[in-house]
C-alpha positions, 0 to 999 in steps of 0.5 A, spaced: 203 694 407 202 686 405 209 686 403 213 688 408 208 683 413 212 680 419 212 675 424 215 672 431 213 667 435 215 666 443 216 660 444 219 654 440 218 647 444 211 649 446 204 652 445 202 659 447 206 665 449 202 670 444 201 677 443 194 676 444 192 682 450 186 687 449 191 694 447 195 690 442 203 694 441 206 700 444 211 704 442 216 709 444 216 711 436 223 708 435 220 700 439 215 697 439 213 694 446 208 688 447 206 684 453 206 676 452 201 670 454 202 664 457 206 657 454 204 650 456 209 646 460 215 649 458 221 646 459 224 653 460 222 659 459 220 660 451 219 668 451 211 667 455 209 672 461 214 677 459 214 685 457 219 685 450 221 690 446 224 690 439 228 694 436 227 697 430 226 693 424 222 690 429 228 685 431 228 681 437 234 682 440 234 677 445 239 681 451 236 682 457 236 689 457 229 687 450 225 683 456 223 682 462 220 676 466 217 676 472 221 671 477 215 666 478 212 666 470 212 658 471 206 659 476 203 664 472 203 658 467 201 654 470 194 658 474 194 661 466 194 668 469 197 672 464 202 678 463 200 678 456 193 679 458 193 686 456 197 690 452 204 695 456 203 702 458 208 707 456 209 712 461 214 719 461 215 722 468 219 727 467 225 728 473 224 721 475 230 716 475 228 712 471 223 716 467 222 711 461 217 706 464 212 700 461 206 698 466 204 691 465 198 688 468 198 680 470 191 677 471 194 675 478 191 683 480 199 685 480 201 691 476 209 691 473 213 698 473 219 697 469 224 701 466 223 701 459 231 703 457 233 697 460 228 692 462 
């Protein structure tokens, strides 16, 4: 629907941080989960390198239980080995604690398993 058309943008005082990845959205059917590139030297974080949900509407929250960074996002900045280079998997694991999981994968070969209730 074009007129209910919407926009966000990670990062307000540098370039980068889209949500470009092959695979585009995830959805639990309540939140849309994307995965977010590289920004260009970042004075602080700016919303790049990172797994985020939305809430409905969709709306960023900015909680930290809407989004995960990794501890060395900078390096990964630097390097340009993006987490946002592929799009979140959403896993169930019936009987696991937790059991609401997103895979994120870095261009670094790591792999991100997070508890998608509460990044």
């Amino acid at each position: 629907n074009p007129a209910s058309v919407t926009a966000w943008a990670a990062a307000t005082d540098t370039h980068g941080g889209a949500i470009w990845g092959v695979g585009g959205i995830a959805s639990d059917g309540k939140n849309p989960f994307v995965t977010t590139g590289n920004t260009f030297s970042p004075p602080d974080w700016e919303g790049g390198e990172a797994v985020i949900r939305f809430q409905p509407g969709p709306i960023f929250s900015g909680s930290p239980a809407d989004y995960w960074v990794p501890e060395n996002w900078l390096t990964l900045d630097s390097l340009d080995f993006d987490l946002g280079s592929s799009g979140p998997l959403l896993v169930d694991v019936p009987g696991a604690t937790p059991s609401h999981l997103v895979v994120a994968l870095s261009k670094d070969l790591n792999m991100y398993l997070l508890n998608r209730d509460n990044l």
